[in-house]
C-alpha positions in Angstrom: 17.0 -22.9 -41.6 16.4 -19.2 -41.6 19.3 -17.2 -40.2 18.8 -15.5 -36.8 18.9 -12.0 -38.9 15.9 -13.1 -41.3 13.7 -14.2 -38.2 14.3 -10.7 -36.7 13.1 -8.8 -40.1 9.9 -10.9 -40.1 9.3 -9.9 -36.6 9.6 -7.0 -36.6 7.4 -6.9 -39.5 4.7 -8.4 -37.8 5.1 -6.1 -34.9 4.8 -3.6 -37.5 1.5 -5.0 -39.2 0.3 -5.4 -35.6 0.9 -2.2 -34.6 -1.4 -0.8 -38.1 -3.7 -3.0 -36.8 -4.3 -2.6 -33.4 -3.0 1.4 -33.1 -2.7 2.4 -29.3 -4.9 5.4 -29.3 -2.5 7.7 -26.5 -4.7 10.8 -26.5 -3.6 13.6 -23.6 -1.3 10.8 -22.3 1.5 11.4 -24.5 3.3 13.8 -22.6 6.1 14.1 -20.7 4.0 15.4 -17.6 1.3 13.7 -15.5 -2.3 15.3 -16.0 -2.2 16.0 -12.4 0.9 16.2 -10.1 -2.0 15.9 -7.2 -2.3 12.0 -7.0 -5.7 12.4 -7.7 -6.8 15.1 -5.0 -8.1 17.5 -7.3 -9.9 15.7 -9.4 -11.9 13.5 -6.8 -10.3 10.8 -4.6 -6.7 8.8 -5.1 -6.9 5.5 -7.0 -4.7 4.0 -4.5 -7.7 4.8 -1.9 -9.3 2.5 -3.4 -8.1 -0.3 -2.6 -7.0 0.5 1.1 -10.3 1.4 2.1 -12.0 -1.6 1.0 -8.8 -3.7 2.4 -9.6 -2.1 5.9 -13.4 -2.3 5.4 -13.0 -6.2 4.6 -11.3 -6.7 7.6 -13.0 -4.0 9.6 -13.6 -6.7 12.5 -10.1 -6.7 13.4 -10.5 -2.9 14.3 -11.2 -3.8 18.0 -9.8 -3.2 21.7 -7.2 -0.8 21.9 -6.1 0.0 18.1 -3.1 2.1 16.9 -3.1 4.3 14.1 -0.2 6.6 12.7 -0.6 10.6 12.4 -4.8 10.3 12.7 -7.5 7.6 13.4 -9.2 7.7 10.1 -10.0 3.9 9.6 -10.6 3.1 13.1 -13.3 5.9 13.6 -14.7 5.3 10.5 -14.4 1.2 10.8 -14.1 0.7 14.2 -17.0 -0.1 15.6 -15.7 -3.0 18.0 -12.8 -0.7 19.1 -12.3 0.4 23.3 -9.3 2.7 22.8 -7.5 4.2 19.9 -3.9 5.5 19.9 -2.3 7.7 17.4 1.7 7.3 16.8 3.3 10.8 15.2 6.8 11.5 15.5 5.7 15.4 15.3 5.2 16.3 18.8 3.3 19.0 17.7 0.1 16.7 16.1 -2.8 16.9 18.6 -3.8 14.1 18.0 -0.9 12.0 19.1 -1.1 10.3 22.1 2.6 8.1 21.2 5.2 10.5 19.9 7.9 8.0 18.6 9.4 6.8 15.7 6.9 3.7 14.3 10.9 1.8 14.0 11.6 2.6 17.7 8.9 2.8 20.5 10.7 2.1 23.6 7.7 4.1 25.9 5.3 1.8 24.4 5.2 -1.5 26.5 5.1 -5.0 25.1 1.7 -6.4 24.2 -0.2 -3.6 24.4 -2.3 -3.3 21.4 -5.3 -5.2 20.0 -4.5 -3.9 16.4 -2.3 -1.9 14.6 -3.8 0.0 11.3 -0.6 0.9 9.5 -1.1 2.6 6.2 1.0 3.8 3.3 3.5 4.8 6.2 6.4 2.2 5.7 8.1 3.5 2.5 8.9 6.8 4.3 11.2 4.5 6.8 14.3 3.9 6.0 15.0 0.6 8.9 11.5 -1.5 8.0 11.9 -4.4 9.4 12.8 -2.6 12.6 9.6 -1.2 12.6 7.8 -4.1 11.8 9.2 -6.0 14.7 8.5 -3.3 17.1 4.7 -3.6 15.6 5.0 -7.3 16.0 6.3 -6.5 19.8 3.6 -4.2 20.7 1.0 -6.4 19.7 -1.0 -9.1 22.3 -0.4 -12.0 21.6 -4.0 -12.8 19.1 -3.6 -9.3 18.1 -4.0 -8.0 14.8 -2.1 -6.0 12.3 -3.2 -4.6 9.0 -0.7 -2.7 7.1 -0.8 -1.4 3.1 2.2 -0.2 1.9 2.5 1.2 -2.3 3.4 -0.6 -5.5 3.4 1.2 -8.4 3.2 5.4 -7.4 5.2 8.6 -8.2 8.0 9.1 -5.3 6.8 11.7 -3.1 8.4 14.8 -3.2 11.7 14.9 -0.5 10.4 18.1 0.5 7.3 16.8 2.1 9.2 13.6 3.2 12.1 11.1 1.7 10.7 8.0 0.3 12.7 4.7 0.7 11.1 2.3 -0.9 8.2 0.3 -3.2 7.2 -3.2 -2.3 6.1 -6.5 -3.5 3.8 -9.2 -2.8 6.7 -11.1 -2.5 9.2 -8.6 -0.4 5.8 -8.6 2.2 5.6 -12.1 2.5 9.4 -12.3 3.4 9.2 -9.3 5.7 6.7 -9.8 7.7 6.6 -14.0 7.5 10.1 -13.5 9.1 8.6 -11.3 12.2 5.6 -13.1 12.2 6.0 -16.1 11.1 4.9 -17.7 7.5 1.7 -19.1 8.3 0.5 -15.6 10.8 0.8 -13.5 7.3 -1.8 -13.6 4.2 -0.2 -10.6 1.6 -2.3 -9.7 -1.3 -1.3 -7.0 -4.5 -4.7 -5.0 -5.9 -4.7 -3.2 -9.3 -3.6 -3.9 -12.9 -2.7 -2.0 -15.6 -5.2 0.3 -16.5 -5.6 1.5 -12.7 -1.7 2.0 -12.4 -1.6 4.3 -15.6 -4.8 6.4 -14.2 -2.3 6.5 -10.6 0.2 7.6 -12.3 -1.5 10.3 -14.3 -3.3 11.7 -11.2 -6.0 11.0 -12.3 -8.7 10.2 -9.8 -10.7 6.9 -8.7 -14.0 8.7 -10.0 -12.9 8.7 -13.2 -12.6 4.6 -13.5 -15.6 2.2 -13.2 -15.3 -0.4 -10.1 -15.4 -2.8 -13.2 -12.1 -1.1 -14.0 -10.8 -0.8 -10.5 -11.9 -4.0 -9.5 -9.5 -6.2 -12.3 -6.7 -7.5 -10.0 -3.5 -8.4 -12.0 -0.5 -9.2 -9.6 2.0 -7.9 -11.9 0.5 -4.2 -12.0 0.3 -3.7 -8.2 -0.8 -0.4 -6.9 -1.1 -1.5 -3.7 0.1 -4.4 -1.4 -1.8 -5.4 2.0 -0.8 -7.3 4.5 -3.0 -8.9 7.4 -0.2 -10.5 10.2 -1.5 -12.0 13.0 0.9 -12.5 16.5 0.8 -16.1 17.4 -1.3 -16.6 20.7 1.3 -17.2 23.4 1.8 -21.3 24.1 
């Protein structure tokens, strides 16, 4: 039998000989900096965009009745065809757009069951207390109602300045998060990107700059992004 040492010197030869073989061709990617520290922005649209805009168009029925959306109403006044009423949550008093000012983990002038849908995206990593606010999301909510949520996988952290950033998620954190609020069977959680798309995130480089081919690979272990679609079980 070979000893444990010789096994190790012929794979590492082979990783070697595979390496000559198959050379990974780096280009302007090694560096120690990002191409763009501007997620994308100045080069065209985020990757990350993506994949929550077409999560939000796929489901772009929900959008209906009176709909909640945190800071502005992008997707619902884009999507929302079917919606009566649209709220905007901002903790910043000063955003004219707010009709709610409140933190999204504490709402106490908000009354029980009073939205048709809550649109909540890339918001939860900048809250330290998320299952808080996903309960007071779950609370809010008719019974029926609707929540559609995307929170980040694989990103840079932004920058404390702008705001602290808490956390990254999983397919598998969602489902236990909200499946515990909302119950297992209420809550279908899927991951969108893979490999390719995560590196192009991380570079800054824009959405543009991939094919939808490209963009439209899903591998589960390279998320970028992680939706979630909860539903609040009708009352019984």
């Amino acid at each position: 039998m070979p000893s444990g040492s010789s096994r190790e010197t012929r794979e590492a030869f082979r990783r070697r000989i595979r390496r000559t073989l198959r050379p990974t061709w780096l280009g302007s990617l090694r560096r120690t900096t990002p191409i763009s520290t501007e997620c994308g922005y100045d080069r065209g649209r985020p990757v990350d965009r993506y994949y929550i805009e077409r999560f939000i168009q796929s489901n772009r029925a929900d959008l209906r009745g009176r709909v909640l959306e945190v800071k502005e109403p992008l997707y619902t006044e884009r999507y929302g065809d079917g919606a009566t009423a649209i709220d905007v949550l901002d903790k910043d008093g000063g955003n004219p757009r707010a009709t709610i000012v409140a933190d999204l983990a504490g709402m106490p002038g908000v009354a029980s069951h009073t939205f048709d849908c809550c649109v909540i995206t890339q918001t939860l990593q900048y809250l330290f207390d998320v299952g808080a606010a996903i309960r007071e999301l779950h609370r809010t909510l008719k019974p029926g109602g609707i929540l559609l949520v995307t929170v980040p996988g694989i990103c840079r952290v932004c920058p404390v300045k702008v705001a602290p950033d808490y956390w990254r998620f999983t397919a598998s954190s969602c489902e236990r998060l909200f499946g515990d609020v909302f119950g297992e069977r209420q809550v279908t959680v899927e991951s969108h990107g893979n490999v390719l798309a995560s590196v192009a995130f991380l570079e800054g480089l824009a959405q543009e700059e991939l094919t939808h081919a490209e963009l439209d690979v899903n591998d589960p272990l390279y998320p970028i992004v992680v939706t979630v679609r909860a539903v609040k079980e009708l009352a019984a």
